[in-house]
N, CA, C and O atoms as a GROMACS GRO file, in nm:
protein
  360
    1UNK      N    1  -0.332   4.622  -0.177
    1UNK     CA    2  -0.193   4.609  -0.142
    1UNK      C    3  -0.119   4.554  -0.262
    1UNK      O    4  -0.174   4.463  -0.324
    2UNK      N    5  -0.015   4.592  -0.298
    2UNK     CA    6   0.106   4.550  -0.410
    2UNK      C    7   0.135   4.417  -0.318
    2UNK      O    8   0.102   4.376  -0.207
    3UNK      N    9   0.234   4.365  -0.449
    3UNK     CA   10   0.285   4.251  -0.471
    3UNK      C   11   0.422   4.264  -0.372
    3UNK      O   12   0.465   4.175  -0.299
    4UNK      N   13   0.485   4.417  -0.393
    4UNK     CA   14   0.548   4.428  -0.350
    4UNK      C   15   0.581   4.478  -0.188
    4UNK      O   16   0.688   4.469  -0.127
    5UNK      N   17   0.429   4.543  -0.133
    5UNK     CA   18   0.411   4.540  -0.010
    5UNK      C   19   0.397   4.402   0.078
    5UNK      O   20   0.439   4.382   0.192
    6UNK      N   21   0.331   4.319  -0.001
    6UNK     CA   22   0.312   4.199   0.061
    6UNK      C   23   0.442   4.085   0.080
    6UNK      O   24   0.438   3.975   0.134
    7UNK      N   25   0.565   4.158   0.009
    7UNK     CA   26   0.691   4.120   0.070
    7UNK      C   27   0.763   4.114   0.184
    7UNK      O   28   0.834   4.214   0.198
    8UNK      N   29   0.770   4.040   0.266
    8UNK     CA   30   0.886   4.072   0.356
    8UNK      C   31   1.027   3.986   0.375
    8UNK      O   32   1.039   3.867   0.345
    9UNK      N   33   1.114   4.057   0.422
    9UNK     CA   34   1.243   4.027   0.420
    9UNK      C   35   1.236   3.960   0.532
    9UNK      O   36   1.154   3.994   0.617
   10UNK      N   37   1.337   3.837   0.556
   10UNK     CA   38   1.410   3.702   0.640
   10UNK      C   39   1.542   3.730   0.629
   10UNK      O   40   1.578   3.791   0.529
   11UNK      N   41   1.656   3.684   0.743
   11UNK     CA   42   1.738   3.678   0.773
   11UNK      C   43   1.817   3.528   0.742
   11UNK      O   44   1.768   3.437   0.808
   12UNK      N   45   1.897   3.500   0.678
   12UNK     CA   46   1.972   3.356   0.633
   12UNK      C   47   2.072   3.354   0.663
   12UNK      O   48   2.144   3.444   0.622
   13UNK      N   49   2.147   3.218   0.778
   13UNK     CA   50   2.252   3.209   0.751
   13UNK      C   51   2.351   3.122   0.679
   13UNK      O   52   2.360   3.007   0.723
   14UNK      N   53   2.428   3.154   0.577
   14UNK     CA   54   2.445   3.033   0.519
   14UNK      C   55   2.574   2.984   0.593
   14UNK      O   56   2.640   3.068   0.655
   15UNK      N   57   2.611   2.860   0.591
   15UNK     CA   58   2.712   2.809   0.719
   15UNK      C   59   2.833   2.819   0.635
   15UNK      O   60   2.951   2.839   0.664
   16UNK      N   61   2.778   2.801   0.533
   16UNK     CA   62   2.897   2.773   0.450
   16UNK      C   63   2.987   2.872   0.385
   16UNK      O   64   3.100   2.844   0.343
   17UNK      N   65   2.956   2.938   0.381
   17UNK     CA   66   3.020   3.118   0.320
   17UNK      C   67   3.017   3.178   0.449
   17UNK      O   68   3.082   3.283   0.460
   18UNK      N   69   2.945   3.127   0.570
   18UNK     CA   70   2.943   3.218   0.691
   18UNK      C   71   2.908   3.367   0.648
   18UNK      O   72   2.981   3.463   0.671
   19UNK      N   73   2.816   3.372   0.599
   19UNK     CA   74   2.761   3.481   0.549
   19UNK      C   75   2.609   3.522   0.527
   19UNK      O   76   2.531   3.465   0.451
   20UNK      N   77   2.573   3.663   0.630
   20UNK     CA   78   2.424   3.647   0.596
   20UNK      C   79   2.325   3.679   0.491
   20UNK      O   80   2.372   3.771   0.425
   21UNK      N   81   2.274   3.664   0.471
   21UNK     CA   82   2.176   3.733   0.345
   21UNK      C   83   2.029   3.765   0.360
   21UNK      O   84   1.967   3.698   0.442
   22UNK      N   85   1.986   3.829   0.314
   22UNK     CA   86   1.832   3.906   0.314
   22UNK      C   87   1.746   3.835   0.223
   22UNK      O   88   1.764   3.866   0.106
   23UNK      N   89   1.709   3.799   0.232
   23UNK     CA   90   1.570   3.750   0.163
   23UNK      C   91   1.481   3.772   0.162
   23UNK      O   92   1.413   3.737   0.258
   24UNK      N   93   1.398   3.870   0.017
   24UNK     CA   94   1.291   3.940   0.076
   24UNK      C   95   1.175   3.827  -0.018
   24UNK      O   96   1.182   3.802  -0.139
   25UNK      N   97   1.051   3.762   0.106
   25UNK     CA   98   0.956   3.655   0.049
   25UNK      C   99   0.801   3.710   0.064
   25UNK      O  100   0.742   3.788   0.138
   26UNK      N  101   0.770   3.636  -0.034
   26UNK     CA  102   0.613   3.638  -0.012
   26UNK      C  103   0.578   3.537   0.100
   26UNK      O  104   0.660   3.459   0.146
   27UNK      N  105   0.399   3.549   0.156
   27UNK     CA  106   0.398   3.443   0.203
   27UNK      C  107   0.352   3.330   0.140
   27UNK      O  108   0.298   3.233   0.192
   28UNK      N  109   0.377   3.349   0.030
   28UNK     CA  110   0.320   3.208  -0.019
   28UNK      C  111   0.467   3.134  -0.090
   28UNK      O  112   0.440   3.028  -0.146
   29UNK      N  113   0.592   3.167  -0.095
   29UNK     CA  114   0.722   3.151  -0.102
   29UNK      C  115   0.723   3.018  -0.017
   29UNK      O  116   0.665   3.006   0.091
   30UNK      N  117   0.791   2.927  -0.078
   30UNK     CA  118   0.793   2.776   0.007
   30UNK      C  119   0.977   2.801   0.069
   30UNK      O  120   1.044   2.898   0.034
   31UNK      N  121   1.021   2.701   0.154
   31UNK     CA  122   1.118   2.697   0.197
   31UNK      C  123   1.210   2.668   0.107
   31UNK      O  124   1.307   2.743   0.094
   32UNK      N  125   1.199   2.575   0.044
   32UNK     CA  126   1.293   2.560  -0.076
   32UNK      C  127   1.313   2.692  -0.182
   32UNK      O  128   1.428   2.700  -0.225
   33UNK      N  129   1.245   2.769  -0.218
   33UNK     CA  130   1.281   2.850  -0.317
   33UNK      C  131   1.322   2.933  -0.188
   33UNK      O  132   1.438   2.974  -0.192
   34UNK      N  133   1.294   2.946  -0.144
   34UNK     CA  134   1.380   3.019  -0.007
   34UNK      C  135   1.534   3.003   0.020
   34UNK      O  136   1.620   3.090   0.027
   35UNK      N  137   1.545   2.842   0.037
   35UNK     CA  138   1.704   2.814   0.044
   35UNK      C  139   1.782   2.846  -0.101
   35UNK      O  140   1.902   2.875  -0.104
   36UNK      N  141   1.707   2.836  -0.204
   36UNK     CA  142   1.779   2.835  -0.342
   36UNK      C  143   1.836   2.957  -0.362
   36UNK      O  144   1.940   2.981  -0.423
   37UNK      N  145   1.741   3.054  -0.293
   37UNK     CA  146   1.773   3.212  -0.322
   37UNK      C  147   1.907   3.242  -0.202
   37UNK      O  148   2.021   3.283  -0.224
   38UNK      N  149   1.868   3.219  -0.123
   38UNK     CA  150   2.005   3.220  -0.019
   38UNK      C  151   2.135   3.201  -0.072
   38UNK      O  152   2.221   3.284  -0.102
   39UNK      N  153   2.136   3.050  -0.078
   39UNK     CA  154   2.215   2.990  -0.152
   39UNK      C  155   2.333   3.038  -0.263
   39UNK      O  156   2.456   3.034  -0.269
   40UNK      N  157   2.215   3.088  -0.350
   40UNK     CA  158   2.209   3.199  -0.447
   40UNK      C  159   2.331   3.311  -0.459
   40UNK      O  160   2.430   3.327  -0.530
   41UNK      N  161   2.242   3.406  -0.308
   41UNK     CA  162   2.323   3.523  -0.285
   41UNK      C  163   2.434   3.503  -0.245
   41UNK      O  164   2.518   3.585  -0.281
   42UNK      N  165   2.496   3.348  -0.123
   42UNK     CA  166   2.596   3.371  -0.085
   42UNK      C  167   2.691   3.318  -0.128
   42UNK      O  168   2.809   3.347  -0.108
   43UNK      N  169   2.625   3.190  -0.223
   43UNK     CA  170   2.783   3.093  -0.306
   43UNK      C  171   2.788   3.147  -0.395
   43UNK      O  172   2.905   3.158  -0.433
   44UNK      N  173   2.701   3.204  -0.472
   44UNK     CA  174   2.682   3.256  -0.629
   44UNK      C  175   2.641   3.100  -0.662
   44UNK      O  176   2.592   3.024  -0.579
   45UNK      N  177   2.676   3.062  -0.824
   45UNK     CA  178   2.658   2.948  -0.898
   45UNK      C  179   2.741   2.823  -0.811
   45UNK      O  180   2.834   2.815  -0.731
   46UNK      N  181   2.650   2.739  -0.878
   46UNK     CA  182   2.725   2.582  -0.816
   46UNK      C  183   2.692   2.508  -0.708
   46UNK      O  184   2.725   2.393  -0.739
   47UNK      N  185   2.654   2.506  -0.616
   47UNK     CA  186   2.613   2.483  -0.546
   47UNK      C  187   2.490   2.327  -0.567
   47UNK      O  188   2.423   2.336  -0.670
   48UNK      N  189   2.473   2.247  -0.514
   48UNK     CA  190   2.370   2.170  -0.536
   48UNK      C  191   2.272   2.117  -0.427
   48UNK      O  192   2.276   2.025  -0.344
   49UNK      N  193   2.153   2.244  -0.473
   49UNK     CA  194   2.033   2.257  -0.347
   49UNK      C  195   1.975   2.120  -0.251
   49UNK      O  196   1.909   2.129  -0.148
   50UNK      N  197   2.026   1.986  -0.323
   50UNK     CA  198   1.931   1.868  -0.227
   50UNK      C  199   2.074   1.859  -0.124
   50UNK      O  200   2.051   1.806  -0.016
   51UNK      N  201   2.241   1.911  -0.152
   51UNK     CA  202   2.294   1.923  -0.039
   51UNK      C  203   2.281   1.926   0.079
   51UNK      O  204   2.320   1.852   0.170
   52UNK      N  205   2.208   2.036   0.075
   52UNK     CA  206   2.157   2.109   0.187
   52UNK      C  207   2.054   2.120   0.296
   52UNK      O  208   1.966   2.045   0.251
   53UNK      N  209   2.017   2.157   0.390
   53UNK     CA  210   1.927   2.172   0.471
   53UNK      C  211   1.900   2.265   0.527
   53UNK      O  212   1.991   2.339   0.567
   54UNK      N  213   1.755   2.299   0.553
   54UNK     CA  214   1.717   2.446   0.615
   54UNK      C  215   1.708   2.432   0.784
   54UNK      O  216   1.682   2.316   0.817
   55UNK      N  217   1.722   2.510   0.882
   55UNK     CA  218   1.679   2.493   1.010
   55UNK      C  219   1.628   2.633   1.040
   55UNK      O  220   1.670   2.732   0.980
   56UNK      N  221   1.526   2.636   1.144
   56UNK     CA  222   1.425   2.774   1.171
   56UNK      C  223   1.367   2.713   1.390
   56UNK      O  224   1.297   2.640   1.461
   57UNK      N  225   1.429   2.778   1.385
   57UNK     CA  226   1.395   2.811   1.572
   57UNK      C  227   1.496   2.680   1.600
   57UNK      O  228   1.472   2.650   1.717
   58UNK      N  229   1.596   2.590   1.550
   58UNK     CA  230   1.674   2.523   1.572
   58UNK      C  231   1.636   2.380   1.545
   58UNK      O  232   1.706   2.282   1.569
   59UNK      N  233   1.477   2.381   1.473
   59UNK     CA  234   1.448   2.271   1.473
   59UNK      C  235   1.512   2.236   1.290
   59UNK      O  236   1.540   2.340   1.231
   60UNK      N  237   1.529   2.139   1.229
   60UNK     CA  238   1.502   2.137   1.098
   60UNK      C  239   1.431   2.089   1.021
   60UNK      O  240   1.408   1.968   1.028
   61UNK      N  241   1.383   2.157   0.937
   61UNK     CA  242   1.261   2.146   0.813
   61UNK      C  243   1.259   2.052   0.752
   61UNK      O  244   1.342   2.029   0.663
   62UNK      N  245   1.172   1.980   0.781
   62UNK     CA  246   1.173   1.844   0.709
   62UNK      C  247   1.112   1.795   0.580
   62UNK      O  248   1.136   1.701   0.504
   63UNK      N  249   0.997   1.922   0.586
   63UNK     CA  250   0.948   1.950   0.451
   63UNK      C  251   0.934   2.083   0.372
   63UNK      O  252   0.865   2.175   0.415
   64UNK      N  253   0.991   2.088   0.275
   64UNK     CA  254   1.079   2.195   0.239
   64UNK      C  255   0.950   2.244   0.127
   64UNK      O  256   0.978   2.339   0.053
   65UNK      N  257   0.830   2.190   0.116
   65UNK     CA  258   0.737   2.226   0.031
   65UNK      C  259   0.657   2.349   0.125
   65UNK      O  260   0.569   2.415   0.070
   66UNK      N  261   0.681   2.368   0.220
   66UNK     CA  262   0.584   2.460   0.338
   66UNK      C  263   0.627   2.576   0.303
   66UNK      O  264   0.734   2.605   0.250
   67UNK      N  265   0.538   2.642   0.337
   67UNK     CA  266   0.560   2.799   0.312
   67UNK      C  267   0.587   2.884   0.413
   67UNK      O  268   0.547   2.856   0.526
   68UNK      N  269   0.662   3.003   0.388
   68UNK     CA  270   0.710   3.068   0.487
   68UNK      C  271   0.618   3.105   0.604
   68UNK      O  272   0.664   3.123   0.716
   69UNK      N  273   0.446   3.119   0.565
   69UNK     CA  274   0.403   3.141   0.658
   69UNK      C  275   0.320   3.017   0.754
   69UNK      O  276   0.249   3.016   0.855
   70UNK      N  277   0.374   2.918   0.659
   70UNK     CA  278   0.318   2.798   0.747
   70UNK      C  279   0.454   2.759   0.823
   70UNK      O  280   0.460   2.655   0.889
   71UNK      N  281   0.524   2.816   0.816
   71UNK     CA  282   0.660   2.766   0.870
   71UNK      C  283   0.641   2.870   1.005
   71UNK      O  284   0.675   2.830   1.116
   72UNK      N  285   0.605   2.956   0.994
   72UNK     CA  286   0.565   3.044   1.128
   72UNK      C  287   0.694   3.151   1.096
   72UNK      O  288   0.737   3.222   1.186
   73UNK      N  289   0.737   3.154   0.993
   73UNK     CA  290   0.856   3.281   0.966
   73UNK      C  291   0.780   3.407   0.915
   73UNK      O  292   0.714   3.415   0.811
   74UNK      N  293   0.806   3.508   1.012
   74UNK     CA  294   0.701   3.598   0.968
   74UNK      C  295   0.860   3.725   0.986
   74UNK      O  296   0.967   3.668   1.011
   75UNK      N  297   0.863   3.879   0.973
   75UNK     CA  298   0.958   3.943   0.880
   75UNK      C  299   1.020   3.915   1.002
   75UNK      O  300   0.985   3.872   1.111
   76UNK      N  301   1.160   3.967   0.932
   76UNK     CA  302   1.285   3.959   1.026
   76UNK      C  303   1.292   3.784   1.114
   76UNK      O  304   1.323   3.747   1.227
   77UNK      N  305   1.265   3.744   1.040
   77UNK     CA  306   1.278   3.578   1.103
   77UNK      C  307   1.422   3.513   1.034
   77UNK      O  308   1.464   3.524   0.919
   78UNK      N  309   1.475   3.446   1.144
   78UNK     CA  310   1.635   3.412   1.112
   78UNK      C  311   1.623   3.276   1.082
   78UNK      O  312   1.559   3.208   1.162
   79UNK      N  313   1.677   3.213   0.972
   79UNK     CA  314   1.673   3.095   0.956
   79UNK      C  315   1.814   3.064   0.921
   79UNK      O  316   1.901   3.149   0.907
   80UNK      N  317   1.829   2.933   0.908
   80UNK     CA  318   1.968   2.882   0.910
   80UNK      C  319   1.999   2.757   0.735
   80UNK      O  320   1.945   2.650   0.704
   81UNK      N  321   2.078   2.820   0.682
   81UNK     CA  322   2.129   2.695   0.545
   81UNK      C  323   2.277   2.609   0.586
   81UNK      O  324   2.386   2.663   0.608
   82UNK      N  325   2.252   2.489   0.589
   82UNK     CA  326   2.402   2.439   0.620
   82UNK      C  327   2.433   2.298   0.593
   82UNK      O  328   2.344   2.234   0.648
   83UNK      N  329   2.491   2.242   0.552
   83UNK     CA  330   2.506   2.125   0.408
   83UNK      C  331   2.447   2.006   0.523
   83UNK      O  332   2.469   1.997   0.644
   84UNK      N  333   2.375   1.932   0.443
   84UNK     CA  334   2.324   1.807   0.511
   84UNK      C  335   2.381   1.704   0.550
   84UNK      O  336   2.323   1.616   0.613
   85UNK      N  337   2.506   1.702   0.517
   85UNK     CA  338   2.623   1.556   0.590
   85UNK      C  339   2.786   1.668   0.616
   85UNK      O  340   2.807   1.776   0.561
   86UNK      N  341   2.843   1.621   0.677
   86UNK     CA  342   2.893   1.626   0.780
   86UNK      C  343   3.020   1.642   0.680
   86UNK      O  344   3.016   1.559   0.588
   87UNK      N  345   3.121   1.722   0.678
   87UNK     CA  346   3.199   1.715   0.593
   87UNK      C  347   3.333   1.701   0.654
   87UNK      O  348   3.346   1.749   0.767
   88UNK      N  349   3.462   1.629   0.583
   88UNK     CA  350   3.562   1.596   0.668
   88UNK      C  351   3.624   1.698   0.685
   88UNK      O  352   3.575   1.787   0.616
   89UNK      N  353   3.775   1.757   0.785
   89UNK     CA  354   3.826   1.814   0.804
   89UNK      C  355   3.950   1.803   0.721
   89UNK      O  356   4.003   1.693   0.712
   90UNK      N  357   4.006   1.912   0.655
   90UNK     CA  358   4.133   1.851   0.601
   90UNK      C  359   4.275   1.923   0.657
   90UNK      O  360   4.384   1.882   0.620
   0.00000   0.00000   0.00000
């Protein structure tokens, strides 16, 4: 099997661009390079990754070193990016 068969694509939402993105991972891809790539696609540059936080079945990831398949995200799995404190209204 390729490198590239052994890819599969995840579903992201980022809260913040309200915008989804594809992410196509290995399983050995940790959550963090996961959120970075998200991130990535939907702010472009700037952004600053310890912002943030991942959530997956509604719970959130507390350790962001796990891998997609220890995370139990297997293809087409929807996960969620959305800034870690609470931001004011203006």
């Amino acid at each position: 099997m390729t490198a590239l068969a052994q890819r599969y694509a995840v579903r992201v939402m980022v809260l913040d661009a309200w915008d989804h993105v594809t992410v196509h991972v290995a399983p050995e891809t940790t959550v963090a390079e996961l959120k970075r790539e998200a991130l990535a696609r939907a702010r472009g540059v700037g952004p600053d990754h310890d912002d943030y936080q991942v959530k997956f079945r509604g719970a959130l990831v507390t350790d962001e070193r796990l891998t997609v398949t220890a995370l139990g995200a297997g293809p087409n799995a929807a996960l969620i990016v959305l800034p870690a404190r609470r931001r004011p209204v203006k």
